[in-house]
N, C-alpha and C positions, 0 to 999 in steps of 0.2 A: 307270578309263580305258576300257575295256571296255563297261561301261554305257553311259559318254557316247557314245564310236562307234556305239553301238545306235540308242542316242536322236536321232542327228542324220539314221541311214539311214534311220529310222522316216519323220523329220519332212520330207527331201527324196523319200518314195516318197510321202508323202502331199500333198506340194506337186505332186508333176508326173504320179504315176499314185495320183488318190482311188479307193479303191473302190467298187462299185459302187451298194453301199445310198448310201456318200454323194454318188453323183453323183445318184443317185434322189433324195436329199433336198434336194440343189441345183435340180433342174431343178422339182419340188415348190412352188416358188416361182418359177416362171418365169410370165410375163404370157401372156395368150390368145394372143398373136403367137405362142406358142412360145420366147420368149428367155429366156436366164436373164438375173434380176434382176442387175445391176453394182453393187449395193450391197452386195448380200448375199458376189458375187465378193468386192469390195474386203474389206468385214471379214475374213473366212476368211483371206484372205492376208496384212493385218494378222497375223492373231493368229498365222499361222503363222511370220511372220518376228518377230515377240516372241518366239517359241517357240524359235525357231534363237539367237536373241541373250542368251537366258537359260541355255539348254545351253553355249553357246560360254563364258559367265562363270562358270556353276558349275565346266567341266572348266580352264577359266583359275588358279580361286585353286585349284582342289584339286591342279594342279600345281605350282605357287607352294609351296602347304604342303606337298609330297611334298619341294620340292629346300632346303626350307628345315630341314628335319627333317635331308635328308639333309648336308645343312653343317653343321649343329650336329654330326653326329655321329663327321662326318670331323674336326673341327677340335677336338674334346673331347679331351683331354689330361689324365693324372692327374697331379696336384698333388703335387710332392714333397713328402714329410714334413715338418713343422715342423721345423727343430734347437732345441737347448736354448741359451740364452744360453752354456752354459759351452764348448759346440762351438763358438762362433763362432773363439774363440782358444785358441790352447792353451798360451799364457802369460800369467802374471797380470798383470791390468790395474791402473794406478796410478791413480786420479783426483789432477786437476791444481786444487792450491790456487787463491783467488783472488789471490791475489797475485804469482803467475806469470803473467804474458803469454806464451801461448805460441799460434802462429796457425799455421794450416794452408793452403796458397797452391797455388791449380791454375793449372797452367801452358797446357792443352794441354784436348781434348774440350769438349764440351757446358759448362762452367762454368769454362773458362778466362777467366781475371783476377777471379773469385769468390775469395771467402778464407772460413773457420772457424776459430773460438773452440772450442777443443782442450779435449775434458772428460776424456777418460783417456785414458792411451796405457800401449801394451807393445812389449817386444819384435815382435809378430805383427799390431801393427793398432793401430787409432787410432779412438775416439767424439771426434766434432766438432757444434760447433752452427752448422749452415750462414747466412751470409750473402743467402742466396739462395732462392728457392720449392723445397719437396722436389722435384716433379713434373720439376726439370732431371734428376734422376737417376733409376734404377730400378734394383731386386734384381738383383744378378748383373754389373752393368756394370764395365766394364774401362778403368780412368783410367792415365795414363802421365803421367811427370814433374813429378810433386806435391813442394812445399816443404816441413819444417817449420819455422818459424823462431822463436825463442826472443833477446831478447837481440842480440847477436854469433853465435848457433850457426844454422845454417844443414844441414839434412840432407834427403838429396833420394834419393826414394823413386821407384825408376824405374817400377813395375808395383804394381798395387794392385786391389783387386775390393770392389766395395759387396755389402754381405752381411746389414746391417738399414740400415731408414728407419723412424724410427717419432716420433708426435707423441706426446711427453710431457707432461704438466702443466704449463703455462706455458715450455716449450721443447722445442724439437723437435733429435733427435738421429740422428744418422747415421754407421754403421760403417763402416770398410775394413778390409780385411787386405791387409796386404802381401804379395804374391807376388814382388816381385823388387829386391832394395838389394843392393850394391856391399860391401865388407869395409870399407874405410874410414867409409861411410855408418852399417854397422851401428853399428860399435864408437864414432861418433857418436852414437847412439842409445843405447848402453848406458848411456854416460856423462851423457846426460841425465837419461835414468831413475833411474838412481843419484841426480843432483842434485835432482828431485822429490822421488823419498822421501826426502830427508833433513830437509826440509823441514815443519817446526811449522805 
């Protein structure tokens, strides 16, 4: 930045005070009259205002790339650790035969009146195959008033957090854990679970 400041006082001392060898070299060309040539004027001041509009661009992008650098660096964040599948829950998960209909139904946020085709559930969270593009959801988000429904059974999960998204081989799959159901809700849940695994 420094430099460029330089290069611009350089370029305004020589636009308004030349020195003297090169006024000698200007007048040098000056007609018998005594006049300096107006052609040779014009060029020189040409080249000197190119001069000014090529320093003004260079200290332009090298600013550009100075505040771009420095945004990457402020907004650089380290990436929390991968977890292990078996973190995601900390109760074992049932996959759900085909022959169970059992659908999972958002009430409320970003994909309410969406529904999923429920692949395992536990006590602690639920893998679904969503109805809908992944990109409605994202790591970490916090959904409220989600259905299960089975049948006649009906259990509703007031608080839940998406925890994977992930596109699998001819189906895409997507976690939640429950963070927040009711005693009657749960022990609807159990009894579910219970009626899954009993299930050939």
């Amino acid at each position: 930045m420094i430099k460029s400041l330089n290069k611009i006082k350089i370029s305004f001392y020589l636009l308004f005070s030349p020195p003297k060898e090169l006024d000698n070299f200007l007048r040098s060309f000056s007609s018998d009259s005594g006049k300096t040539n107006p052609k040779i004027i014009f060029l020189f001041l040409v080249f000197i205002i190119l001069l000014l509009i090529l320093v003004i661009i260079k200290y332009y992008f090298q600013v550009r790339k100075s505040n771009k650098k420095l945004e990457q660096l402020l907004s650089k964040k380290k990436s929390p650790p991968l977890k292990k599948e078996k973190d995601f829950r900390n109760t074992r998960r049932i996959n759900i035969p085909s022959s169970i209909d059992l659908k999972i139904i958002f009430n409320e946020g970003s994909v309410q009146g969406n529904i999923g085709i429920v692949k395992d559930i536990s006590r602690g969270g639920i893998g679904f195959e969503p109805n809908f593009p992944l990109r409605k959801l994202y790591v970490e988000e916090l959904l409220s008033n989600i259905e299960i429904k089975n049948e006649g059974t009906i259990i509703t999960i007031k608080k839940a957090r998406v925890i994977r998204i992930q596109h699998q081989y001819h189906r895409r799959i997507i976690a939640l854990k429950f963070l927040d159901i009711d005693s009657a809700n749960r022990d609807a849940l159990i009894k579910l679970i219970s009626k899954i695994s009993s299930v050939k």
